[in-house]
C-alpha positions in Angstrom: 97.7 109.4 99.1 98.6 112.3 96.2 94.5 111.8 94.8 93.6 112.0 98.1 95.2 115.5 98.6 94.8 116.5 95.3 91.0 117.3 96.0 91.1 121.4 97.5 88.0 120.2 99.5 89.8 117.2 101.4 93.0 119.7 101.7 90.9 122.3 103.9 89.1 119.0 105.7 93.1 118.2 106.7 93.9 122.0 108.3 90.3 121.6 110.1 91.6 118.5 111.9 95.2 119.5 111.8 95.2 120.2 115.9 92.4 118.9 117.0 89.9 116.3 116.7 86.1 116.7 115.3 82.8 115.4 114.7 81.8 114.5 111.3 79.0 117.0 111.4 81.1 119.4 112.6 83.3 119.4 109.5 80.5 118.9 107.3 79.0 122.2 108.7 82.2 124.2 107.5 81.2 123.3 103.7 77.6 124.5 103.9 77.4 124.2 99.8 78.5 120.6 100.2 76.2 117.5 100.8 76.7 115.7 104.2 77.5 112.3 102.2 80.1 114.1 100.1 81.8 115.0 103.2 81.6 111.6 104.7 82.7 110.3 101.0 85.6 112.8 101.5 86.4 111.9 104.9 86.5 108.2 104.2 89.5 108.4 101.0 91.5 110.5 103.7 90.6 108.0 106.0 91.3 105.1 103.6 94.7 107.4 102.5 96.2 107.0 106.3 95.7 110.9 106.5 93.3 111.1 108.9 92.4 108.7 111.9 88.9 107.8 112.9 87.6 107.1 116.3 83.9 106.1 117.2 82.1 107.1 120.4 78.8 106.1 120.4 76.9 107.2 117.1 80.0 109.9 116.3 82.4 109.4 114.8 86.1 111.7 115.2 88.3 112.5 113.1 91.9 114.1 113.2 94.9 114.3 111.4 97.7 111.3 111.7 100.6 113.6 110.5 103.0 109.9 109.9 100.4 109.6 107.0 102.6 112.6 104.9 105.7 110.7 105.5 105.8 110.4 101.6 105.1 113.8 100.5 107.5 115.1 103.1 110.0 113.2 101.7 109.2 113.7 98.0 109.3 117.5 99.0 112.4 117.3 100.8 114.1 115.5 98.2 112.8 118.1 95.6 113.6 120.8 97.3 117.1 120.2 99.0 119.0 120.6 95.6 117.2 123.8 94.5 117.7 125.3 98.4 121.4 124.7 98.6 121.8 125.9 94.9 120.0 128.9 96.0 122.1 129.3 99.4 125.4 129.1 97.1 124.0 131.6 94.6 123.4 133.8 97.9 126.6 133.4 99.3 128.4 134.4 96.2 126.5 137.3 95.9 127.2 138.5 98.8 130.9 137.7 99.0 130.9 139.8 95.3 129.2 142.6 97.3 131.5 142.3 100.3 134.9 142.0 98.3 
């Protein structure tokens, strides 16, 4: 799932299909300086990563984001970041009980 995100062209695929589903060709027309099959080669590791769902109606096929598919860089990221955001919220506090006092 991290290689799959780590790629900046899969990362903008993600926000395109963040709200709402699309057609293949339709994302592969947002990267005009990008091959068709690299798209579909990009589509299929975020499809493979459980990052974005496809659904097949007739010769299209759909895709959108399946947001349970970040549930381990959420919690990475939350895990990283809780110690540092309280440590900052203390360092605030003090600093403004040093003002006020």
């Amino acid at each position: 799932m991290w290689e799959a995100v780590a790629e900046p062209r899969r990362r903008a695929i993600l926000v395109l299909v963040r709200d709402r589903e699309l057609a293949a060709g339709q994302i592969a027309a947002q990267f005009p300086d990008v091959a068709r099959p690299t798209v579909s080669q990009h589509l299929r590791v975020l499809r493979d990563a459980g990052l974005v769902v496809e659904r097949r109606v007739g010769t299209s096929r759909l895709y959108r984001a399946r947001p349970e598919g970040f549930a381990e860089v959420r919690e990475f990221l939350d895990r990283f970041w809780a110690g540092r955001l309280q440590a900052l919220k203390e360092a605030a506090e003090a600093e403004q009980r040093t003002r006020d006092g």
